[in-house]
C-alpha positions as CSV (number, residue, x, y, z in Angstrom):
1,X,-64.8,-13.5,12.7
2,X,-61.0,-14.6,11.7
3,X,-58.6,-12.0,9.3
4,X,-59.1,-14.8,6.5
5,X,-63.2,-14.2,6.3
6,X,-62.4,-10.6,6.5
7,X,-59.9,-10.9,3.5
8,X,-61.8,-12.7,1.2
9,X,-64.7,-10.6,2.3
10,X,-62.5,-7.6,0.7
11,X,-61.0,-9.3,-2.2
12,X,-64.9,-10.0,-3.1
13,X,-65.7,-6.2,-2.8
14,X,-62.7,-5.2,-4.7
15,X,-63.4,-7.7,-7.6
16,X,-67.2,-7.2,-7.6
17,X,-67.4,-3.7,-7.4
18,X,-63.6,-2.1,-8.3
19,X,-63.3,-4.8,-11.0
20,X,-59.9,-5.4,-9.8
21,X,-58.3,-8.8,-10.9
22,X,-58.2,-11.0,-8.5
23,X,-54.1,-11.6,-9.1
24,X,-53.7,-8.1,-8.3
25,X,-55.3,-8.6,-4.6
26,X,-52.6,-9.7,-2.2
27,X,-52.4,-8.9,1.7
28,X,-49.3,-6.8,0.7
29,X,-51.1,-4.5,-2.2
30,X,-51.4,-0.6,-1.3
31,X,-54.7,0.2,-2.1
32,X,-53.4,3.5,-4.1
33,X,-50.4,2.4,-5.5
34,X,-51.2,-1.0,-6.5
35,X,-55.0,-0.9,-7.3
36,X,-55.5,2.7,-7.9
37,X,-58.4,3.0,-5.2
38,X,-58.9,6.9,-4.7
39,X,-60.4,8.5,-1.9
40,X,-64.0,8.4,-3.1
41,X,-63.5,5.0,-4.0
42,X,-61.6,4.0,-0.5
43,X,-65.2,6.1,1.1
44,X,-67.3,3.7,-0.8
45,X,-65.3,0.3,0.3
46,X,-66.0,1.8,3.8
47,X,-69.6,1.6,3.0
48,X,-69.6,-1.9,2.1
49,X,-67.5,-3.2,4.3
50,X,-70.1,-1.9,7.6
51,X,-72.5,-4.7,7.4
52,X,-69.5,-7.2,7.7
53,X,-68.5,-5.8,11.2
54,X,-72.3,-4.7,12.2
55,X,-71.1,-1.3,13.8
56,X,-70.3,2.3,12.5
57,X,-67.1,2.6,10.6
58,X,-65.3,6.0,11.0
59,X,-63.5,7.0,8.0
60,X,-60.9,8.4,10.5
61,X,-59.6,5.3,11.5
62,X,-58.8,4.0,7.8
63,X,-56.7,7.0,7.2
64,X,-53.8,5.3,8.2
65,X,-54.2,2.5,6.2
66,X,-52.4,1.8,3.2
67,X,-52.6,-2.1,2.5
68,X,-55.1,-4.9,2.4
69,X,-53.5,-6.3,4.9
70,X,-53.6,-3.3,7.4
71,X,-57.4,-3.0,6.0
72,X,-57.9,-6.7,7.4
73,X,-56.3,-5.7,10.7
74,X,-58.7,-2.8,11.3
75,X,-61.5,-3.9,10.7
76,X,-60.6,-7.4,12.8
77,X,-59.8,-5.1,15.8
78,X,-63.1,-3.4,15.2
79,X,-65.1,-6.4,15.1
80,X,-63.1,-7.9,18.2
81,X,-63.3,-4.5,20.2
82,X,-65.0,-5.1,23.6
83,X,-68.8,-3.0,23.6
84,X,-68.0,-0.4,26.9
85,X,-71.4,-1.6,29.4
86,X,-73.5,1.4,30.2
């Protein structure tokens, strides 16, 4: 999966369920500042973003993140993350 499926993947979410305008959605936009996500509302785009990667998402590791853009680049490193053999 590329960072443009993931985007539009996002900008979907964020129109659909945040009702955000979709001229408000650009890879530089800080998901508190600029869209007024909170943290109950950054929880549940966490939620609907797992099915898109197929694994776990720790809330942890989207702490950090403060753009779409940095959204897109964790979940592509997620999704491209080698699976440790056992």
């Amino acid at each position: 999966m590329n960072k443009q499926t993931i985007y539009e993947h996002i900008v979907h979410i964020l129109q659909e369920t945040f009702d955000i305008e979709a001229t408000r959605i650009t890879p530089e936009a800080r998901l508190y500042d600029d869209l007024d996500i909170d943290s109950i509302d950054a929880v549940d785009l966490i939620v609907q973003l797992k099915p898109l990667v197929g694994k776990r998402l720790n809330a942890e590791a989207f702490k950090s993140v403060r753009t779409i853009q940095e959204v897109v680049d964790a979940l592509y490193q997620l999704v491209n993350e080698e699976t440790p053999v056992t």
